[in-house]
N, C-alpha and C positions, 0 to 999 in steps of 0.2 A: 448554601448555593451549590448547585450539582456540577458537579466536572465533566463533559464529557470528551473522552478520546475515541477519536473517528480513525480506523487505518483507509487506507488513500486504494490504490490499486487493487479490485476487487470488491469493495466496499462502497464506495461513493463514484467509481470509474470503471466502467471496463477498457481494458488493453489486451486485450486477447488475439483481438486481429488486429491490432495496433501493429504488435509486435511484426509480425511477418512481413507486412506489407513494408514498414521503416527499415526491417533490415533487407526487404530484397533493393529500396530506393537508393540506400548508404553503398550498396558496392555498386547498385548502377551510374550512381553520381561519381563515385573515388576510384574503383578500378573496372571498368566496363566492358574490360575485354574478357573477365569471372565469366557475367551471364552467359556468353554463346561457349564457355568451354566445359568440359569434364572437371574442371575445381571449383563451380559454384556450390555444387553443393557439399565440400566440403570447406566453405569457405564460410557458407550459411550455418550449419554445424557449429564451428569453433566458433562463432559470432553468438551464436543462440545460447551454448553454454556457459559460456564468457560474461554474455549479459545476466545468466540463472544463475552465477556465483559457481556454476560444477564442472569449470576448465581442468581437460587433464590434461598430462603430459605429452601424450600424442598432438594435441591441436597449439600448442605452445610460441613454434615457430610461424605459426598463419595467423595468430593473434599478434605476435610480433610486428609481423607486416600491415595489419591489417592497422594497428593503432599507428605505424608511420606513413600510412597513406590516408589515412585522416579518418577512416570507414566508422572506426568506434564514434567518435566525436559529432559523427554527421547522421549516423544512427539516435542521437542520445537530441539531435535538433527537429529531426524529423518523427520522431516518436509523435510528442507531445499533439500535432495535424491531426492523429487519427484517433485520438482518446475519447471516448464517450461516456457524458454521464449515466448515469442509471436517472430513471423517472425519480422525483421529485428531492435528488440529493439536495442540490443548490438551496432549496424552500426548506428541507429539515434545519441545515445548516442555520440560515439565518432567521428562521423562527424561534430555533435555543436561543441564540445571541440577543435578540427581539426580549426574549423572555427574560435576559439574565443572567443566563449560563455560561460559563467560561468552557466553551469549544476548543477542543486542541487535536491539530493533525498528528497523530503516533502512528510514524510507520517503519517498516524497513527500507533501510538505506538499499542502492543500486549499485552495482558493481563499482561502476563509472563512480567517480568521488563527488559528491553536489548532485547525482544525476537526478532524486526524487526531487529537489528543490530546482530545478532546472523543470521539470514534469508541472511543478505546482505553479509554478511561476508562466511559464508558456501556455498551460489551458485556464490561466487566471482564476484560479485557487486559492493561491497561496494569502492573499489578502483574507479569504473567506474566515480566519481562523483568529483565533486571542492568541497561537503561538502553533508552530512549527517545531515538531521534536522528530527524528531519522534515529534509529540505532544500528548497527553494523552483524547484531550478535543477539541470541539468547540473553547471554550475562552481560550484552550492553543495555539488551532493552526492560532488563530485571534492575540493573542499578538508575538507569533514564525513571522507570516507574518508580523505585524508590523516594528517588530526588524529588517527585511531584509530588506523591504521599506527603514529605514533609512540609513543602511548601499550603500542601491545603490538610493538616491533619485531620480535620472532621468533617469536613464537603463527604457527602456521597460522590464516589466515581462510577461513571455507565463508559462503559469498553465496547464498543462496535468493531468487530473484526467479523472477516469470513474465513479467518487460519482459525481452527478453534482450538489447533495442538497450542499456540502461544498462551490459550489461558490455565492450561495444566500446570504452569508455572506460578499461575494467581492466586495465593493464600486469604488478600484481603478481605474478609469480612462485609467490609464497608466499600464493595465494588461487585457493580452487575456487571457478569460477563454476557454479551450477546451477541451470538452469532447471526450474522448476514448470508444466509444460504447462497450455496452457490454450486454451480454443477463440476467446477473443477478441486473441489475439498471436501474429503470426509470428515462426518461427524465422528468424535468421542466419545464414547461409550460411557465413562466415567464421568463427565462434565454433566449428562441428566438426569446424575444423583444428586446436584450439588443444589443447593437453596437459589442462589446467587445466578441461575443461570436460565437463560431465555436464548429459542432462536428462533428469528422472525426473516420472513419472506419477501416486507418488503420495508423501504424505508420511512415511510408512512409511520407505521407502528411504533418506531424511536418517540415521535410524538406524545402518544398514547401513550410509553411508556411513561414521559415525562407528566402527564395529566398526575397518571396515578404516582409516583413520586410526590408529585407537589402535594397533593391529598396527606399521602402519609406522612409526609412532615411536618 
């Protein structure tokens, strides 16, 4: 029986202008006098980076403020409003399940603590899955993937990502890595030597893939 891991953000959603638009709503709803002033946009700034994980020391003190006027929090409720599928995710989804597959959400964790499972759960997602796995980290989501590996030692695994640096980490054999094109990640140069590796344009194709899987088994 085949495993597959879907990452969420990029992959099965876009949130590209999700983002801008929740964070311009979170300081218009929490501190409202930002927009008409000269600190909106540094206010946007430390908010942007804060959410991308690459807060520096400069923006410190405006995160500060910003997480005691509730902005982060109101950011991370209003996200979820402007998340949009990609064409026919939802149908990939529960046609594996349909079929058999043990579908699992693998993704990177959000700044915010809970905030991906907050994302999955508010654009009603989160159900779509046999199980929900976030990691925080490289060497989190290398030992998160390890743990799975044992619990299924001989399942084929199919890896759906549009990061496709995360599969340079991927030794297993016994896992297709497939990248999900997309116009804000570069390809890998090394990954389209590897046996184990496909990338498809759309999510259709995860299908297909699985046709010829089931053949080869």
């Amino acid at each position: 029986m085949t495993v597959y891991l879907f990452d969420f953000d990029g992959t099965l959603v876009d949130s590209t202008g999700a983002v801008e638009k929740a964070l311009r709503i979170a300081i218009e709803k929490t501190i409202p006098a930002v927009i008409e002033s000269d600190l909106y946009d540094e206010y946007y700034k430390a908010l942007f980076l804060f959410i991308k994980g690459k807060l520096t020391y400069q923006h410190l003190g405006v995160i500060h403020e910003l997480v005691a006027q509730g902005t982060i929090h109101e950011y991370y409720l209003q996200m979820p409003k402007y998340i949009k599928d990609f064409p026919h995710a939802r149908r990939v989804i529960r046609t594996l399940r349909k079929r058999g597959r043990t579908v699992i959400s693998f993704s990177g964790e959000h700044t915010y603590p809970g905030g991906k499972v907050i994302f999955l759960k508010r654009t009603n997602w989160y159900d779509e899955f046999d199980e929900v796995i976030t990691f925080k980290s490289t060497k989190d989501m290398l030992t998160k993937f390890d743990t799975l590996r044992e619990l299924y030692p001989d399942e084929p695994f199919v890896w759906v990502d549009d990061s496709p640096s995360r599969f340079t980490y991927i030794l297993d054999e016994n896992t297709l890595l497939v990248q999900k094109a997309s116009p804000h990640k570069s390809d890998v140069a090394l990954l389209f030597e590897r046996q184990n590796f496909l990338k498809i344009r759309s999510l259709v194709e995860v299908l297909e893939i699985d046709d010829g899987l089931s053949e080869f088994l």
